[in-house]
Steps between C-alpha positions, in 0.01 A plus 500: 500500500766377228804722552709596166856631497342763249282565823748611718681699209171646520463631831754805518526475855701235494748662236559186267623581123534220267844492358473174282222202458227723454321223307465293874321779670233259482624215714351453774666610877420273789741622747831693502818398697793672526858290433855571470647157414681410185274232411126650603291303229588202748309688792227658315217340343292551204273815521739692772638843444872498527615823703839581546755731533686373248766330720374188337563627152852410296695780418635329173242488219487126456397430827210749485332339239547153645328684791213614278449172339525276806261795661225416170604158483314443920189680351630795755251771449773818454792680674503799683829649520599799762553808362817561765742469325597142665455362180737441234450653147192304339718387154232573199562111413285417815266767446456336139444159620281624741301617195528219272325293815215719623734536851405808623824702657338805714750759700278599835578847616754487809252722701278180424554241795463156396257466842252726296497247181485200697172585728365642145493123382435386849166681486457410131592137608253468830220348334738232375616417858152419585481236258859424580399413820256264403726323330786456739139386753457239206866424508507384843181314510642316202829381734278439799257277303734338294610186701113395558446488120630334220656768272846598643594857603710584169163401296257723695746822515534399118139570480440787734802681262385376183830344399656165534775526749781224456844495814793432380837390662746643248767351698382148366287592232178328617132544605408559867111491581442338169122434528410694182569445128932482530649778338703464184805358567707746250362766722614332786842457380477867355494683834735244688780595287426836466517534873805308480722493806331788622264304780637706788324762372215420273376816264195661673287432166620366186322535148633305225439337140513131399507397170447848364084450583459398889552793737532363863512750813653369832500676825778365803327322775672514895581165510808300621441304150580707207178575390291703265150532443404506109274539237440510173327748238514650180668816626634592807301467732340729686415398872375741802775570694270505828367119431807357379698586853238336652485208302898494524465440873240243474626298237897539701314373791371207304829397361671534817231260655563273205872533553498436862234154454715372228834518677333324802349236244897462375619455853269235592561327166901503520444308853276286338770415233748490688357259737401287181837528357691361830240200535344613791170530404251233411302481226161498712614792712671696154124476280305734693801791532519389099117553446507826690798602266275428216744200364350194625421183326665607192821380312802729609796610386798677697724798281807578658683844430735717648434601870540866423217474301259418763301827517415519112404127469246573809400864355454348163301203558308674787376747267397273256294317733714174436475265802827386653755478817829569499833539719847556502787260613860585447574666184176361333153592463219235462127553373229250550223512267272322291557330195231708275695799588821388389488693177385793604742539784840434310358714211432806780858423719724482194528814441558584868692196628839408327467149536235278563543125602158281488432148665314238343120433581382363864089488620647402866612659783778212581656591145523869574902481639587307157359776321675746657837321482398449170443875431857583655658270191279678267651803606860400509445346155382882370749685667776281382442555142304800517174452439173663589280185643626154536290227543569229704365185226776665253762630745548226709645248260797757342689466851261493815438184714119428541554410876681609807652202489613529124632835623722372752672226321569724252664765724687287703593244161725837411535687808510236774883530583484837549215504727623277691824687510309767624299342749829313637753832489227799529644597174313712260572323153142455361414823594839660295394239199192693484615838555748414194220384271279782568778742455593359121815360661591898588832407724488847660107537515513149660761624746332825616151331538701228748712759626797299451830519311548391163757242662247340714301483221707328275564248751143476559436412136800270472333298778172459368656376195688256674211375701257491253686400184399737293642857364388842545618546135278239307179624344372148590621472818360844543169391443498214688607714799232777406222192508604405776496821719141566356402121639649608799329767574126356385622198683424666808101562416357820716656589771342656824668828452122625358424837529 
């Protein structure tokens, strides 16, 4: 049996009068639920009576037709409003929305429980929970049998439902479980920014146009990663609300497993670059780790970035199935990866990653701490003037020594007598050079950052001058001291201070 709202308008009993929206009697009821919140299209779905008090409905007249249209706009089947007087005055521009889209508005008589209209469409409805049943019996066949075949989970609950289910991570704007056809990346993009900065609590389903043609529907998954499960359809679309939990859970179990394999995957890796980087591992003991990373025997290139950014260059090339390894020492972030997926990855990472610092080309293992020295320059080189990717071929020869060795003549061919000041006197006058520089020659930013007085200061400065020759005044001597710090600094390769 097909339960109508006219139906239960119907059957006197249950003392339902239709005060707007008579031309939806016809849709179809599938279960009623009672709900007081201010947003109940988000906990209802399509073909549910909405019954309510009216605690849920505005008092001003705008916000009752936004309820009305957000109501229609779910594909919720009608509301039934409480005739005790709990509800605010209905304003006649709802009732006339409610009209002009078919939403049926019925009062339901306050000797009327709402007990007595949900078992109606509970009985109504029993038949359906039989076949229900079978499904959710499919469902969980389809999770148990899914690791001994070769269609993943997401593409045999896409079948059982009959749609083609896409997660998202609208924190990063990427794919998860991307074994299907990839869904359009202005989609993608779409519901990332309409979510916004509102991950800590992701909408409990989202509907939503692209382009003015594509209508996408996402539901929140109970993830730690902010996910979403999505798809796609000419209208909204219109999912049982029994199935869909289910699948939820399976498909949040899934990406959690995912989740948990990659980050153990990422571990293993940054000890395997890390040991790489320092020179500790061969090359014969390095090539099987490498193979099992899926990165042997190729040509490789190392990206350096911004250690901050560690967690979005992982997410981001995890997700697109790139292979790679990568770590964190000091304040820099290093990716290993191979050559063929050069383009791809800066193309993906600059729009996440504020600078981006690349090494030249290497096909052996004993190269590997070049490239990543090589890929700090690259770096310094695009934060210095600002750019988005720096490569190392092009970067290096503006004002970055090729070698370690470059680098130190270079630091100590302009900062030498200070550093041995320093070294001789415990002093601290390469370290207030910097401070200086990085502080556009800010005298009292300089000064609270040392926590010293400007007097110290000044005879701080006064000294360097003296021992290195040159003035804190010059715009060339200013950029010889700037060079210099920066060789400095790169002179000193990776450190052990890894984490």
């Amino acid at each position: 049996m097909e339960l109508t709202v006219g139906d239960l308008v119907a059957m006197r009993q249950l003392g339902c009068h239709t005060i707007a929206g008579a031309g939806g009697l016809d849709r179809k009821v599938v279960w009623a639920h009672s709900c007081e919140l201010d947003d109940p299209w988000n906990w209802l779905s399509s073909g549910e009576l909405l019954m309510t008090t009216g605690i849920c409905v505005s008092e001003d007249c705008a916000g009752q037709v936004d309820l009305i249209r957000n109501l229609a706009k779910a594909g919720i089947a009608g509301i039934a409003i409480g005739d005790d007087l709990k509800a605010p005055p209905l304003h006649a521009d709802m009732l006339t929305e409610a009209d002009a889209l078919d939403f049926p508005v019925l009062t339901v008589s306050h000797s009327t429980p709402f007990s007595a209209l949900g078992r109606t469409v509970a009985v109504a409805a029993q038949s359906e929970q039989v076949s229900r049943i079978a499904r959710l019996s499919r469902l969980y066949e389809v999770a148990r049998s899914a690791t001994a075949l070769e269609t993943s989970l997401l593409q045999r609950l896409s079948t059982e439902l009959d749609y083609e289910l896409h997660v998202i991570d609208v924190e990063f704007a990427t794919e998860i479980l991307g074994d299907t056809e990839p869904l359009n990346s202005a989609v993608i993009l779409d519901l990332s920014t309409r979510v916004g900065s509102a991950t800590e609590r992701l909408p409990a389903r989202l509907a939503f146009t692209v382009d003015g043609s594509t209508t996408a529907t996402a539901w929140a998954l109970p993830t730690h990663r902010k996910c979403m499960l999505v798809t796609v359809g000419e209208s909204d679309v219109d999912v049982d609300a029994f199935g869909l939990l289910h699948a939820q859970s399976l498909i949040a179990i899934d990406v959690e497993r995912t989740t948990r394999e990659r980050e153990r995957d990422d571990d293993i890796g940054s000890h395997l670059l890390l040991q790489i980087m320092d020179g500790t591992l061969g090359s014969d003991a390095a090539q099987p780790r490498l193979e099992q990373a899926g990165i042997a025997d190729r040509e490789w290139i190392v990206i350096g970035f911004e250690a901050g950014h560690l967690r979005a260059v992982r997410t981001v090339l995890g997700d697109s199935a790139i292979a790679n390894i990568s770590s964190v020492v000091g304040e820099e972030g290093y990716v290993l990866i191979a050559v063929d997926d050069r383009d791809r990855t800066v193309d993906m990472l600059t729009s996440r990653v504020s600078h981006l610092g690349l090494s030249g080309t290497t096909s052996t293992v004993q190269r590997l701490p070049d490239s990543a020295r090589q890929s700090r320059w690259a770096l310094q080189a695009a934060r210095a003037d600002g750019s988005a990717v720096a490569e190392y071929s092009t970067a290096a020869p503006l004002f970055l020594p090729r070698t370690i060795a470059d680098a130190q003549f270079a630091a100590r061919a302009v900062l030498g007598e200070l550093m041995d000041h320093d070294e001789a006197n415990q002093s601290h006058l390469v370290e207030t050079l910097e401070t200086f520089l990085t502080s556009d020659r800010s005298w009292s930013a300089t000064a609270e950052k040392l926590m010293i007085h400007r007097q110290t200061l000044a005879y701080r400065l006064k000294r360097i001058e003296g021992l290195s020759g040159r003035s804190t005044k010059s715009s060339a001597d200013i950029a010889s001291f700037w060079m210099a710090l920066t060789a400095l600094r790169i002179s000193r390769g990776v450190s052990s201070s890894a984490r």
